[in-house]
N, C-alpha and C positions, 0 to 999 in steps of 0.2 A: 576500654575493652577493644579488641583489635577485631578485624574484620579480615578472614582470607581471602583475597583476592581469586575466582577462580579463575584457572588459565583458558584462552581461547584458543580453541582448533584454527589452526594454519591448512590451508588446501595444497599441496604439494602435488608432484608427477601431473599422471593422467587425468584425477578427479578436478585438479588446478586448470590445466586444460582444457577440459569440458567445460568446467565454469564459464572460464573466459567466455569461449568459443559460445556458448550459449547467449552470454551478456551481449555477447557483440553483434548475437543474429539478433537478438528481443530490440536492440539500441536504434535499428533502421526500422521496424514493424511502427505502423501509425497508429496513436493514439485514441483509443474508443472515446467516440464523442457523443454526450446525450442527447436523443431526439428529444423535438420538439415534448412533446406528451410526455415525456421521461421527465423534462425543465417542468413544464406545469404542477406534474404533481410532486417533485420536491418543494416547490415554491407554495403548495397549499401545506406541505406536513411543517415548513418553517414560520408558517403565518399561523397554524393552530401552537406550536411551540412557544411564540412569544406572547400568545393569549392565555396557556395553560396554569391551572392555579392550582395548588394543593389546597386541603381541606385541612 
């Protein structure tokens, strides 16, 4: 049984343009980095994760 492939939109002109031009502004902006208290309470929901047990 064969599967259609569907075709992907190509960005062409102006909206090609903008794209870029947006990539290239986003590509220099710095990276969000998590505070301290942000790293904590990942580090406790990953420690109840590998404790968690279903019933």
């Amino acid at each position: 049984m064969a599967i259609t492939i569907k075709n992907i939109p190509v960005l062409e002109g102006a909206t090609a343009e903008d794209f870029v031009r947006s990539a290239d502004e986003n590509a220099v902006k710095a990276t969000p980095r998590l505070s301290a208290s942000a790293k904590k309470r990942l580090q406790k929901v990953l420690e109840k994760s590998r404790s968690f047990r279903f019933n």
